[in-house]
C-alpha positions, 0 to 999 in steps of 0.5 A, spaced: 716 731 553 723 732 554 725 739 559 728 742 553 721 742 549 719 744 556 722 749 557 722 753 550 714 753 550 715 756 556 719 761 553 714 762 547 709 762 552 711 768 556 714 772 550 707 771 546 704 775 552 709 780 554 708 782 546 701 782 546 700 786 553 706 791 550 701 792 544 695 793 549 698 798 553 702 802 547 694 801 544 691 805 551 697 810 550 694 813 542 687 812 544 683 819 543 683 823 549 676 824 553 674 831 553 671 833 560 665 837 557 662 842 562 654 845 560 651 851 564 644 854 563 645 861 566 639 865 567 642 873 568 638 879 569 639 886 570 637 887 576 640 884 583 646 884 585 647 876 588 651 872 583 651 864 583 658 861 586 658 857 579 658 863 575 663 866 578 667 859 578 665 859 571 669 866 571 662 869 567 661 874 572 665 880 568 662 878 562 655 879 564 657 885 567 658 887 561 652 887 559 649 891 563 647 883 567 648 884 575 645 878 578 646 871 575 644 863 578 644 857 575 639 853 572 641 847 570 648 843 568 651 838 567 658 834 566 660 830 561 667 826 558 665 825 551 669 821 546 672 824 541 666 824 534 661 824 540 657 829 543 653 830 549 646 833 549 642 838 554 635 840 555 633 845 559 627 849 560 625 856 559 620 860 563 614 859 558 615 851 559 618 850 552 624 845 552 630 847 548 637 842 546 644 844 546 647 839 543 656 839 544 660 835 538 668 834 539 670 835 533 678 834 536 682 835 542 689 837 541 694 837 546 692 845 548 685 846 544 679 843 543 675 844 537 667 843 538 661 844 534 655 847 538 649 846 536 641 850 539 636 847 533 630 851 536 633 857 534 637 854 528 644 856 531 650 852 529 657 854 530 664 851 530 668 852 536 676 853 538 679 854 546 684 853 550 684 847 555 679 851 559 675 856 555 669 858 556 664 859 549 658 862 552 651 864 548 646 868 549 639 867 547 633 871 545 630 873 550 627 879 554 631 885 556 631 885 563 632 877 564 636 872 559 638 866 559 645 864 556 648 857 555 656 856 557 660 851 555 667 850 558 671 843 554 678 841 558 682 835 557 
C-alpha cells in the first residue's frame, strides 16, 4: 500500500471518529434530565414543641404550624433520580401496621418547573403537580386530630 493511500484511510479513519464521538456528545447534551426526587413521611402533632432538623430543612415547619401542628419528626424517607416518564415508589407504615404507597411520576422537568403526578392508591388520591426548582407538595392524610401524617415531596433539577 502506497503511503499516499496509507495516509487517507488514516485520515478517513479519524474523522469517522471525531464525527461519531461528536454525535455521542451532542446526544448526551439533549438527553432528558434526571429529576432529583425527595419523599418525607412526616408524622405532626399538636402537642410538643420539638421539630425534626429534616422538617425544618424542608421548610415545613411554618406550615404545620399553621395547622395548629407544634411537633414534628420524620418517619421514613427517600431519595431518588428518576428518568423523565418514570417514577418512584414509597411504602410506609402507619401506626395500625397498614402499609400505604406513594407513588411519584414525572410527567416533565423544564428548565425552572417541574411537573409531577402523585399518587397514594389506598386512599384513591391522584393529583397533577407543577413546582419550581425546589418546591415542596405536601399532603395530609386522614388521620386523627391530635397526630397526622403528612407526605412531602420536593423534586429539583
Amino acid at each position: 500500500m502506497s503511503p499516499a493511500l496509507r495516509v487517507k484511510k488514516l485520515w478517513f479513519a479519524l474523522a469517522a471518529t471525531t464525527m461519531a464521538l461528536l454525535l455521542l456528545s451532542v446526544g448526551q447534551a439533549y438527553a432528558a434530565p434526571k429529576v432529583s426526587v425527595d419523599i418525607a413521611v412526616i408524622e405532626a402533632s399538636r402537642t410538643g414543641t420539638k421539630v425534626d432538623p429534616r422538617v425544618s430543612a424542608l421548610k415545613l415547619h411554618k406550615k404545620l404550624a399553621q395547622y395548629g401542628f407544634t411537633s414534628a419528626k420524620v418517619m421514613d424517607e427517600l431519595s431518588a433520580k428518576v428518568d423523565l416518564g418514570s417514577s418512584v415508589s414509597l411504602e410506609f407504615m402507619q401506626k395500625n401496621g397498614k402499609g400505604r404507597m406513594l407513588q411519584v411520576k414525572v410527567l416533565e422537568a423544564a428548565k425552572a418547573l417541574v411537573r409531577l403526578q402523585v399518587t397514594v392508591p389506598d386512599i384513591k388520591f391522584s393529583t397533577k403537580t407543577e413546582h419550581k426548582n425546589g418546591g415542596t407538595f405536601m399532603l395530609a392524610l386522614p388521620g386523627r386530630q391530635a397526630k397526622r401524617l403528612f407526605l412531602a415531596v420536593n423534586p429539583k433539577l
